[in-house]
LUMPAZA-853267 format. One line per 2 residues: number of its first residue (from 0); for each residue x, y, z of C-alpha. Coordinates in Angstrom, 2 decimals, padded with zeros to 5 digits, always signed. Layout:
% residues N
NUM	X:Y:Z ~ ...;
This chain:
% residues 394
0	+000.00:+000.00:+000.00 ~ +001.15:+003.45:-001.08;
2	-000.46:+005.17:+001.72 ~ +001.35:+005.07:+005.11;
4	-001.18:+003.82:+006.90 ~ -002.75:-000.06:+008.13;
6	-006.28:-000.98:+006.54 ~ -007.54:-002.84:+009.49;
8	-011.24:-005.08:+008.52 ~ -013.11:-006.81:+010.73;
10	-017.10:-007.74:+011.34 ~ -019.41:-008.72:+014.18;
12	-022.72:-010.31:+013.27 ~ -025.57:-011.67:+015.53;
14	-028.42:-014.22:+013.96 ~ -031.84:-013.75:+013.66;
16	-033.29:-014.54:+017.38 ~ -034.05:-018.82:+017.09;
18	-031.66:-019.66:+013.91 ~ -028.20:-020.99:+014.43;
20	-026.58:-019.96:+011.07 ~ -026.37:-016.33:+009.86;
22	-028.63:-015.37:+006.59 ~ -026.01:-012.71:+006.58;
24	-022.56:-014.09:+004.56 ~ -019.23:-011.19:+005.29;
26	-016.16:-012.34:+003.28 ~ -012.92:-010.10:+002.91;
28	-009.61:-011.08:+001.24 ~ -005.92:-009.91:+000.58;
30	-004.59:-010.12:-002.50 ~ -001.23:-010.11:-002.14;
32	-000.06:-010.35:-005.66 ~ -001.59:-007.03:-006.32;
34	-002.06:-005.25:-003.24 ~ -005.18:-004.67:-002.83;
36	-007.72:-005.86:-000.40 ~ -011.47:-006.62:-001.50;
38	-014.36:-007.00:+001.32 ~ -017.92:-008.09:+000.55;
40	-021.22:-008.52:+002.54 ~ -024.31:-009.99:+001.27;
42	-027.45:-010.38:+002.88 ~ -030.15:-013.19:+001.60;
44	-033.49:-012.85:+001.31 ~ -035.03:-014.23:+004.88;
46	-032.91:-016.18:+007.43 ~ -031.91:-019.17:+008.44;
48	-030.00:-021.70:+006.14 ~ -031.71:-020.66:+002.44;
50	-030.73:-017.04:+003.29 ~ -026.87:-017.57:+004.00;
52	-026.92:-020.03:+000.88 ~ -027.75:-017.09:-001.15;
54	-025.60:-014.47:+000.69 ~ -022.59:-017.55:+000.43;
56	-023.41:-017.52:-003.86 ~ -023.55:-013.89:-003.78;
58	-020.57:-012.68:-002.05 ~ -018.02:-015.46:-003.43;
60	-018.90:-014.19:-006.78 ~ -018.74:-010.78:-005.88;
62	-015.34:-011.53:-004.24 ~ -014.16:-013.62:-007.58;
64	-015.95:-011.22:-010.18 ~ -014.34:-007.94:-008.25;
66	-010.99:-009.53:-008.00 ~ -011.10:-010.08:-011.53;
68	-011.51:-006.19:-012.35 ~ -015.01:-007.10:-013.84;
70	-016.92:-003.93:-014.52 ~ -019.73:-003.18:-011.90;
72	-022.84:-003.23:-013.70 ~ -021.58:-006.85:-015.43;
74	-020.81:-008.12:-012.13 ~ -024.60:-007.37:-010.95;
76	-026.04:-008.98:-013.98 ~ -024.08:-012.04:-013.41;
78	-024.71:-012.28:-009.82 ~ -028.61:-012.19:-010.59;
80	-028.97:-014.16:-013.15 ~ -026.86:-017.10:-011.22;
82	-028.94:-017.17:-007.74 ~ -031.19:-019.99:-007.68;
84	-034.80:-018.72:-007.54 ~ -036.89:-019.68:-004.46;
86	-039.38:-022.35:-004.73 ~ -042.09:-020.12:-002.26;
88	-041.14:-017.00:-003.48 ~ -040.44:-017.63:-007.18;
90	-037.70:-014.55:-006.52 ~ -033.40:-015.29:-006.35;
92	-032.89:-012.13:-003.92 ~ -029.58:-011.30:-002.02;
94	-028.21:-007.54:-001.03 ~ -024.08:-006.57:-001.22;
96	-021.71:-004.13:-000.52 ~ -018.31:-004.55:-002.04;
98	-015.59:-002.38:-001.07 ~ -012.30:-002.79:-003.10;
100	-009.27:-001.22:-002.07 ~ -006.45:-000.67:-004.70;
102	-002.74:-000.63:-004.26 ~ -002.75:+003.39:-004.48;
104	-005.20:+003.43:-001.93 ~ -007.93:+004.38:-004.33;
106	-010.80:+002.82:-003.14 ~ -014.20:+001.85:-004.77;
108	-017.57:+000.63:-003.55 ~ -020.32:-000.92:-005.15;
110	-023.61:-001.31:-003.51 ~ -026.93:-003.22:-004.12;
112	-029.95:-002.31:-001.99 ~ -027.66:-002.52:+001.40;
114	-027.83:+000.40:+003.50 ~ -025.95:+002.81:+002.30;
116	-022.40:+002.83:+003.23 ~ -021.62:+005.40:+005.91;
118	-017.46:+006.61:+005.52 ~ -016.47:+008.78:+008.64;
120	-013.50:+010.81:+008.43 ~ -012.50:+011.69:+012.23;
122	-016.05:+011.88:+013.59 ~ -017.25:+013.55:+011.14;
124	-019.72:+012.18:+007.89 ~ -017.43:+012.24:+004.77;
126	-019.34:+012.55:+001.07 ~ -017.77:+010.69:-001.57;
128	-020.34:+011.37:-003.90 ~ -022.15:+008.64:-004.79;
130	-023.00:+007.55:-008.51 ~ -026.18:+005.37:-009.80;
132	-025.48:+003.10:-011.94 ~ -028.76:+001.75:-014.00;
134	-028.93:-001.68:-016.00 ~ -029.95:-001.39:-019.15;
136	-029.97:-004.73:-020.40 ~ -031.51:-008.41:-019.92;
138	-034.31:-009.01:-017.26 ~ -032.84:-006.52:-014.50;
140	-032.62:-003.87:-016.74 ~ -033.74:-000.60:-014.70;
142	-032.46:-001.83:-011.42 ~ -029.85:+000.77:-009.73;
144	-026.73:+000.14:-008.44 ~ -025.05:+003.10:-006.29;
146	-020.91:+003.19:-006.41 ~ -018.22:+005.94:-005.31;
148	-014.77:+006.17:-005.66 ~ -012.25:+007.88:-003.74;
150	-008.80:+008.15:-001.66 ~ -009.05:+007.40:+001.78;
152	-006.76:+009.35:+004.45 ~ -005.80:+008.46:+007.97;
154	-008.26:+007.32:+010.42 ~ -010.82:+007.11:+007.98;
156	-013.47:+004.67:+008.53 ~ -016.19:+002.99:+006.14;
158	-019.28:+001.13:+007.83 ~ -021.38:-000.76:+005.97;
160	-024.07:-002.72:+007.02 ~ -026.95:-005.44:+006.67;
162	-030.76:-004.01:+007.02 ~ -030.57:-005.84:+010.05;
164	-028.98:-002.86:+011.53 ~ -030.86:-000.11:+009.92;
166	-034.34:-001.64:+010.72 ~ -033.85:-002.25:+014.22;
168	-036.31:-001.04:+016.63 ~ -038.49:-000.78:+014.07;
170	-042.45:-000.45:+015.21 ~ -040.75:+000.71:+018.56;
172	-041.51:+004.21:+020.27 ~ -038.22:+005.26:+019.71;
174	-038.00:+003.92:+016.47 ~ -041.45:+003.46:+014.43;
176	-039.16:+003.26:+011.25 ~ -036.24:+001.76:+012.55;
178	-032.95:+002.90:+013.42 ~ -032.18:+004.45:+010.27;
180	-029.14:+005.89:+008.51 ~ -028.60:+009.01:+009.97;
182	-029.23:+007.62:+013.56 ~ -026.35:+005.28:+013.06;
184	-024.32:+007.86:+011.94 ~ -024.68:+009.70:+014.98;
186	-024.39:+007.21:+017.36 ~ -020.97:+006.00:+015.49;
188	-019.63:+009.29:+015.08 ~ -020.25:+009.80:+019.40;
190	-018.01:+006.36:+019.81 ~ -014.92:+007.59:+017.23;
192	-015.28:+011.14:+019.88 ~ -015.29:+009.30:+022.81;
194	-012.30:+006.81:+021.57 ~ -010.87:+007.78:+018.64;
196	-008.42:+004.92:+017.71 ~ -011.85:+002.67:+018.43;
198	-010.74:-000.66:+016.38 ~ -012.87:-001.89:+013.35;
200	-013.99:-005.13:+015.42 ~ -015.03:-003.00:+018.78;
202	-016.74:-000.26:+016.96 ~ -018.10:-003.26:+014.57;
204	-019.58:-004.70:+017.96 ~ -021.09:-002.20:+019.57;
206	-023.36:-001.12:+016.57 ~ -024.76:-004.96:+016.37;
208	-025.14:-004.54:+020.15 ~ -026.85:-001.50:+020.05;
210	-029.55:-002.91:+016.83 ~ -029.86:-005.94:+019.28;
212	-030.85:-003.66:+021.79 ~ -033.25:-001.99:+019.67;
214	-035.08:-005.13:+018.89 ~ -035.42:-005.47:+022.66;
216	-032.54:-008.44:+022.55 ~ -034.82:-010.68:+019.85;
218	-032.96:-009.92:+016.90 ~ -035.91:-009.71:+014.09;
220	-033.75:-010.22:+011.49 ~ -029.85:-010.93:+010.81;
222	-027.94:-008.13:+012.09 ~ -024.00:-007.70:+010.81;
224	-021.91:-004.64:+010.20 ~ -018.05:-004.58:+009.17;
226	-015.70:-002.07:+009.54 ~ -012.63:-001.35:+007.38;
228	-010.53:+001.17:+009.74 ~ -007.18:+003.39:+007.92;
230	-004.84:+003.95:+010.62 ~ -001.07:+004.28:+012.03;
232	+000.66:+000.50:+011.95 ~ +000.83:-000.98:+014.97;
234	+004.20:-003.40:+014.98 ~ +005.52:-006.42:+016.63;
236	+008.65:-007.99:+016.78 ~ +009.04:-011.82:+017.22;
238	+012.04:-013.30:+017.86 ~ +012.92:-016.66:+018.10;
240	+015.98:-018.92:+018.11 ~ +019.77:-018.22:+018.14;
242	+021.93:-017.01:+015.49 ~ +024.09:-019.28:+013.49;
244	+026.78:-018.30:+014.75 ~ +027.81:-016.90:+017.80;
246	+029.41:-013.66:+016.81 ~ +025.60:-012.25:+015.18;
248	+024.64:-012.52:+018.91 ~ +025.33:-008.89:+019.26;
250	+023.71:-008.25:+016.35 ~ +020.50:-009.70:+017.40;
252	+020.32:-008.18:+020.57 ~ +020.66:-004.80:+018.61;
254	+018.23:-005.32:+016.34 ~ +015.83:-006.04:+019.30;
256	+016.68:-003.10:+021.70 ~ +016.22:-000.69:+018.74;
258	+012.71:-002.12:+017.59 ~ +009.96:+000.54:+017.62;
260	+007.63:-001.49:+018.65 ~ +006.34:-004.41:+020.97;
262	+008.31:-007.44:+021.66 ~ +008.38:-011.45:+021.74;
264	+010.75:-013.57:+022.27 ~ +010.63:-016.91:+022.12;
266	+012.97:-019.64:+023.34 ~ +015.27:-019.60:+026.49;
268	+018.33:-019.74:+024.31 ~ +017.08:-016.75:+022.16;
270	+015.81:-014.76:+025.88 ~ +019.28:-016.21:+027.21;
272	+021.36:-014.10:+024.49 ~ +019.90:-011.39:+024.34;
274	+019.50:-010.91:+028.41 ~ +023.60:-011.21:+027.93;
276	+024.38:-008.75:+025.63 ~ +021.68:-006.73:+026.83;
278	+022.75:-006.87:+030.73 ~ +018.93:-007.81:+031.53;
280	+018.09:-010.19:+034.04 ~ +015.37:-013.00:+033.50;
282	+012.71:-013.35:+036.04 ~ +011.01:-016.48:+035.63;
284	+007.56:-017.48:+036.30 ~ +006.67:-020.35:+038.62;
286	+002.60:-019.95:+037.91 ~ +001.90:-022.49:+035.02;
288	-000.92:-020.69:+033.35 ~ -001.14:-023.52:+030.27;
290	-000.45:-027.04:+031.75 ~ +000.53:-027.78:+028.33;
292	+003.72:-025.34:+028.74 ~ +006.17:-024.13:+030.28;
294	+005.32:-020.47:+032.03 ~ +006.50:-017.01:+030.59;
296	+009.49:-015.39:+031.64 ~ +009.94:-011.35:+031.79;
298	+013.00:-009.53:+030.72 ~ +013.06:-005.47:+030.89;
300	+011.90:-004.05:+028.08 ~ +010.32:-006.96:+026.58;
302	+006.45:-007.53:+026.17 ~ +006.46:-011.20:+026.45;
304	+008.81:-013.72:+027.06 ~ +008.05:-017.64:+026.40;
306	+009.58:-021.24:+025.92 ~ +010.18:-021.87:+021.87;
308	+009.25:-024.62:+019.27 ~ +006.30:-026.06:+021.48;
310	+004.65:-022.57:+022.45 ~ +004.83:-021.81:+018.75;
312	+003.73:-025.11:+018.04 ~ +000.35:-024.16:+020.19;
314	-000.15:-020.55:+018.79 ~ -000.65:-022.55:+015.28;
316	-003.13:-024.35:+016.48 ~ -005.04:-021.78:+018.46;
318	-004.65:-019.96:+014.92 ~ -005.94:-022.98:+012.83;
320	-009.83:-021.90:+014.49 ~ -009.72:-018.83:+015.99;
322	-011.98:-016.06:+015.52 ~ -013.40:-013.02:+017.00;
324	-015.50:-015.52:+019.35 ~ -012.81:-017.29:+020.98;
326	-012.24:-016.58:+024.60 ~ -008.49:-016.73:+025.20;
328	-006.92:-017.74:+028.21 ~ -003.72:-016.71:+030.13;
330	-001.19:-019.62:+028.98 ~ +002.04:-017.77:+026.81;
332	+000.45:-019.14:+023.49 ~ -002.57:-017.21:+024.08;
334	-000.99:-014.39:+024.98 ~ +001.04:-014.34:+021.64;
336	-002.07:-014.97:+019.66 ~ -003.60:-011.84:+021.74;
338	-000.32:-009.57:+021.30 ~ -000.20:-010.91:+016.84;
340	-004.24:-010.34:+016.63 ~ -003.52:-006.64:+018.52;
342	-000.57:-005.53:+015.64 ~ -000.73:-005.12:+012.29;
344	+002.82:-005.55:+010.79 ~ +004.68:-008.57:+012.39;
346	+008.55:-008.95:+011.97 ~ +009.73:-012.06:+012.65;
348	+013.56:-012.53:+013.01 ~ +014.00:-016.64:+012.92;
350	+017.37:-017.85:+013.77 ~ +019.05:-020.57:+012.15;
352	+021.28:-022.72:+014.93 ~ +019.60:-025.92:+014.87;
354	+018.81:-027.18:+018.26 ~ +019.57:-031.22:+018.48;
356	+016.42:-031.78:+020.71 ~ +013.98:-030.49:+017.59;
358	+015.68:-033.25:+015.25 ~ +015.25:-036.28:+017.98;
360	+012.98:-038.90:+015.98 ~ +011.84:-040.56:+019.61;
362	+009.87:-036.90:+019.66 ~ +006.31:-036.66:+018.14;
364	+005.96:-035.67:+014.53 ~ +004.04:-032.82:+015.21;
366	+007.32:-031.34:+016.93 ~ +008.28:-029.31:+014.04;
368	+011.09:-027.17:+013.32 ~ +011.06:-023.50:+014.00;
370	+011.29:-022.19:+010.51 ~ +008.27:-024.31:+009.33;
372	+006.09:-023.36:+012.27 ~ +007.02:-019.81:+011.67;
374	+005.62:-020.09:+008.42 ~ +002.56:-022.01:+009.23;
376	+001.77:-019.01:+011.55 ~ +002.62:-016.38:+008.70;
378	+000.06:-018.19:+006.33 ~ -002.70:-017.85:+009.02;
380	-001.83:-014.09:+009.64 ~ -001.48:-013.09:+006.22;
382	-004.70:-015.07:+004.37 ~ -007.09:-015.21:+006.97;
384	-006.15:-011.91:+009.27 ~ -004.59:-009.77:+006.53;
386	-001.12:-009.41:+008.35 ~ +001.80:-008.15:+006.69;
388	+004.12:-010.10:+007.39 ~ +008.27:-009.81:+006.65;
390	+011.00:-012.09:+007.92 ~ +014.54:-011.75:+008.44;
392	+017.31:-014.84:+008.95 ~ +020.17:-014.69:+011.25;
């Protein structure tokens, strides 16, 4: 990204009250090859399990179709003409927002009969002057499509929602026509004053708690809203492992003391190094958190200190099912999964001396090596959490 600044995307979504899957479908991707980073939410028609088949067909082809550079009105007409049609109905029906953020930052959104996207810059409604876009062709022809384009600056926020959110309350005292537009404006603008570095997945959460609370906590419908939040990089450092050879021990420590950012080692060789050239002492834990491993150390300086290869070994599988659901606990591995789902660009330094104990075959399989773990993690982070991710060898 050419801008100096951290696109951070999340969601929050709550089902209609009595179904257990979400008609509701938010899907958001990295491309990494170009840049660029492409989110999409679709509501179908109803709820329950024939709605989120719809909103699943919708937004993967509005995901494939934008990726593609497909032009907007052509990726409409495909979209409708593919849904299947309803057997009750006789009607294929499914809303979407797709928000598709270049490599220069220029950013472009395409909208069909979602609430209208809502892009705050501060606290404060921005206008990006939205365009209609008509189909003239085929059986849609005359249905309207609304799009903008435009360059997004720091702390800039776009919120875009499901009618789940808008029409909330609706028939109420307080709301006879639901929330509405303008009402959710306001009430997100008064949570960007009151914390203004708010991140996408709490200011994402407290606008599907608030349309909950409208309905009088029975959702009437699926509720979701996603975020996608420009801000300032927050970094982490992980280190892990000793250097090759012994004379890049220096080195290391260096690179670590001058870090602008938040810290991890793991390993006790690694922590033992750098401690040494850094003339830090190591205070080590006797409370074992994780029965699974051994407890965190703390070193001046550093954020968080842990054992190696099998506390790395447990953040990639805490990774493997995460998501914004999971309760984490106070074991080291989940409080390097809390520290990596907190920062935005993660630097790993991975060093290279090859600890015996790691290449014993009377250990289990699943013992890997630190470099392939590392990467296992960096996947995760990258494709499913939209990460950037760098690594350096010593």
């Amino acid at each position: 990204m050419e801008q100096d600044f951290y696109i951070e995307v999340n969601s929050q979504q709550r089902n209609h009250d009595g179904e257990r899957i979400c008609g509701d479908v938010f899907l958001y991707r990295y491309v990494k090859e170009e840049d660029r980073v492409i989110a999409v939410l679709s509501d179908g028609m109803g709820s329950g399990v024939k709605a989120n088949i719809l909103a699943t067909l919708t937004s993967t082809m509005a995901m494939n179709f934008t990726r593609e550079h497909k032009e907007v009105d052509r990726i409409a007409e495909i979209i409708m003409n593919t849904l299947p049609v309803c057997s009750e109905r006789k009607i294929a029906y499914a809303t979407f927002t797709i928000v598709d953020i270049e490599s220069s930052g220029k950013t472009n959104i395409l909208e069909y009969d979602n609430p209208s996207a809502i892009i705050l810059r501060g606290n404060r409604e921005f206008d990006p002057e939205w365009k209609k876009v008509v189909l003239d062709k085929g059986k849609h022809a005359g249905k309207i499509l609304k799009t903008c384009t435009f360059i997004p600056e720091k702390e800039d926020r776009i919120i875009f929602c499901s009618d789940g959110v808008s029409q909330s309350g609706m028939g109420s005292a307080e709301f006879p026509f639901g929330w509405e537009r303008e009402n959710i404006v306001s009430y997100a603008a008064r949570l960007v004053t009151g914390e203004a570095y708010v991140s996408a997945n709490m200011l994402a959460a407290k606008i599907v708690a608030m349309a909950h609370k409208n309905d009088a906590f029975k959702a009437r419908d699926d509720i979701s809203c996603a975020v996608i939040y420009f801000r300032e990089p927050r970094k982490l450092l992980i280190c892990t492992g000793p250097p090759y050879e012994k004379d890049k021990d220096k080195e290391l420590a260096s690179k670590v003391k001058a870090y602008e950012g938040k810290v991890i080692i793991c390993g006790g060789t690694t922590a033992d190094i750098i401690a040494r050239e850094l003339n830090r002492k190591i205070i080590d834990e006797l409370i074992f958190e994780d029965p699974e491993l051994p407890p965190e150390s703390f070193m001046e300086g550093i954020d968080l200190v842990t054992e190696g290869i099998l506390t790395l070994q447990k953040v990639n599988e805490i990774l493997k099912t995460f998501n914004n659901s999971v309760h984490l606990g106070k074991g080291p591995a989940d409080k390097i999964v809390r520290l990596l789902m907190e920062s935005d660009e993660i630097h790993f330094i991975i060093g290279t001396r090859i600890n015996i104990a790691h290449q014993d075959p009377n250990l289990p399989v699943e013992l890997e090596i630190r470099r392939t773990v590392v990467k296992r993690i960096a996947r995760n982070l990258e494709e499913k959490w939209l990460k950037k991710i760098s690594f350096e060898y010593i």
